[in-house]
C-alpha positions as CSV (number, residue, x, y, z in Angstrom):
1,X,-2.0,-5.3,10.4
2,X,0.5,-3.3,13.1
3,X,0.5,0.3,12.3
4,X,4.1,1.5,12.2
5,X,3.8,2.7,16.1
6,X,3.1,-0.3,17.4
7,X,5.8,-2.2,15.4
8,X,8.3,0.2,16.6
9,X,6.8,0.1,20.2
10,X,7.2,-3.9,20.0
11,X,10.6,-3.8,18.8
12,X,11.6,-1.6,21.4
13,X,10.0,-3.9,24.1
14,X,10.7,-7.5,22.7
15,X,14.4,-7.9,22.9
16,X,14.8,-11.1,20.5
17,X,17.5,-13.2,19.8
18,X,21.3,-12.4,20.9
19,X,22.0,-11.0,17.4
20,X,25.8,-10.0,17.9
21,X,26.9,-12.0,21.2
22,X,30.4,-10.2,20.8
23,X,28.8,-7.1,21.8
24,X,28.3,-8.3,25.4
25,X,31.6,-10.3,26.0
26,X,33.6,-7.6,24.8
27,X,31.5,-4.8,27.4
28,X,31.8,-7.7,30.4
29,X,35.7,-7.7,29.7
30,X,36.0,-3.8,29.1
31,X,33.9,-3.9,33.2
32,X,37.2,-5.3,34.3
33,X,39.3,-3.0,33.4
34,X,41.0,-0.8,30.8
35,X,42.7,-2.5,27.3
36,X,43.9,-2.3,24.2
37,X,41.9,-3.8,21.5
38,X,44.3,-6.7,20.8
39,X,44.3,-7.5,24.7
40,X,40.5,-7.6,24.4
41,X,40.5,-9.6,21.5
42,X,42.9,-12.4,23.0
43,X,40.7,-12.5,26.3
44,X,37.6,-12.9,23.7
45,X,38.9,-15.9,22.4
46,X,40.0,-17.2,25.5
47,X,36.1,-16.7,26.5
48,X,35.8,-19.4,23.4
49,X,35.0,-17.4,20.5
50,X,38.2,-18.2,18.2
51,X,36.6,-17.5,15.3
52,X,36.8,-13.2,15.4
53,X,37.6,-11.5,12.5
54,X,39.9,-9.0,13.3
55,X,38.3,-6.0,10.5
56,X,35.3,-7.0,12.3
57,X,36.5,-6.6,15.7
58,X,38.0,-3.2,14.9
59,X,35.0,-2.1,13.0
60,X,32.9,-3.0,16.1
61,X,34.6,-1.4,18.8
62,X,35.0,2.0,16.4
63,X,30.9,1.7,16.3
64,X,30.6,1.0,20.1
65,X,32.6,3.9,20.7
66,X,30.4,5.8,18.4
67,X,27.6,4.9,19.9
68,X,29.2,5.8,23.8
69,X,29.0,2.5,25.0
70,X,33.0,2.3,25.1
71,X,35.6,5.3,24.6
72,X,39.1,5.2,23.2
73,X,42.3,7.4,24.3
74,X,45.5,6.7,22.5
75,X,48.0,5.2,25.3
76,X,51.9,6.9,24.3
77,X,53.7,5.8,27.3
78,X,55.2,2.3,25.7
79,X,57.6,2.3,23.7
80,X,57.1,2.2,20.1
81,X,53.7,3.2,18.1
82,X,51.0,4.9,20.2
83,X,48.2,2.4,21.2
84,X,44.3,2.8,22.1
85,X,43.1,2.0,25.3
86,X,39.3,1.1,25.3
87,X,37.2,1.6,28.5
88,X,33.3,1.1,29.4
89,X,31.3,4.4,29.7
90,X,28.3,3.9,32.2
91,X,25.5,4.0,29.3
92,X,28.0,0.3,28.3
93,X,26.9,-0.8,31.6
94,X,23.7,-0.4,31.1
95,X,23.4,-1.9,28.3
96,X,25.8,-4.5,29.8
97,X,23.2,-4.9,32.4
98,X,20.4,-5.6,29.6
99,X,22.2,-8.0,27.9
100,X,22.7,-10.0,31.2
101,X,18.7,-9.7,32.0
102,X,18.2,-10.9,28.3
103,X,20.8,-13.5,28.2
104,X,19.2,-15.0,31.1
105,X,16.1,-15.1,30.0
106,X,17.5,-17.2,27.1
107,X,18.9,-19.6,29.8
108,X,15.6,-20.2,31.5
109,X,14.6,-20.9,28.0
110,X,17.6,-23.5,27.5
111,X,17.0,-25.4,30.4
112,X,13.1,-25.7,29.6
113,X,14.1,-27.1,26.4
114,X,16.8,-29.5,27.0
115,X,14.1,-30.6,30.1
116,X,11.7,-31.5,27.7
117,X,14.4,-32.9,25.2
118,X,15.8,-34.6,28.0
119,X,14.7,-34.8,31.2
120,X,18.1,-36.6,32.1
121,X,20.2,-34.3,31.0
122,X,20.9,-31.1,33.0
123,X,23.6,-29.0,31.5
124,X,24.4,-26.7,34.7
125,X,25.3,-29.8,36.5
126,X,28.5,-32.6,36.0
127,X,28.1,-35.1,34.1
128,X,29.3,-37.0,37.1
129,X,27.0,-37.1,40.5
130,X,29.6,-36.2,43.4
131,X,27.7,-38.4,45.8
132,X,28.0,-41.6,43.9
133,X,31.5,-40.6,43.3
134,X,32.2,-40.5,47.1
135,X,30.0,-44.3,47.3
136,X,32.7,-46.1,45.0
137,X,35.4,-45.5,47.5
């Protein structure tokens, strides 16, 4: 059995599973630039996740900011109700940096398993083969 050293010492080395794949798309699009949190959440869906709940949302970016991966200032210079503007501190980046090493793990992963699913089937290629393409005409 794993003492309680070497469980935490494996969970802090063996990243796992994407567990909240928000987290990253909304740090790449905070990279960009600076936004307000509706503005992030429109580009999110954009991205193709429609389904955000927008308590959720909120509730996340409050925590990210709590846990300095993003900070807040309250933008007054429209008209009408002050706004928050969210922005990506460097230790957001990072981490960032460690989903993108993760996440591409995961893709090496993918294309081993839709290789042995289907050798035919390559999903970082079309569907159609540009070559034959030019052949028909």
């Amino acid at each position: 059995m794993e003492s309680k050293e070497e469980a935490k010492k494996n969970k802090n080395t063996n990243i796992g599973a994407p567990k909240n794949f928000l987290i990253p798309i909304m740090l790449l699009h905070l990279r960009d630039w600076n936004t307000h949190g509706y503005e992030l959440m429109e580009k999110i869906s954009q991205f193709g996740m429609e389904s955000v709940d927008q308590g959720n949302f909120y509730r996340l970016l409050r925590q990210l900011e709590k846990d300095a991966l993003v900070t807040s200032e309250w933008d007054t210079t429209s008209g009408g109700p002050a706004k928050r503007i969210y922005s990506i501190t460097d230790a957001g980046k990072q981490y960032l940096d460690l989903w993108a090493g993760s996440l591409s793990q995961y893709q090496k992963m993918l294309n081993q398993f839709f290789n042995i699913y289907n050798p035919f089937f390559n999903p970082l290629q079309p569907s159609s083969n540009k070559k034959e393409d030019e052949e028909q005409y």
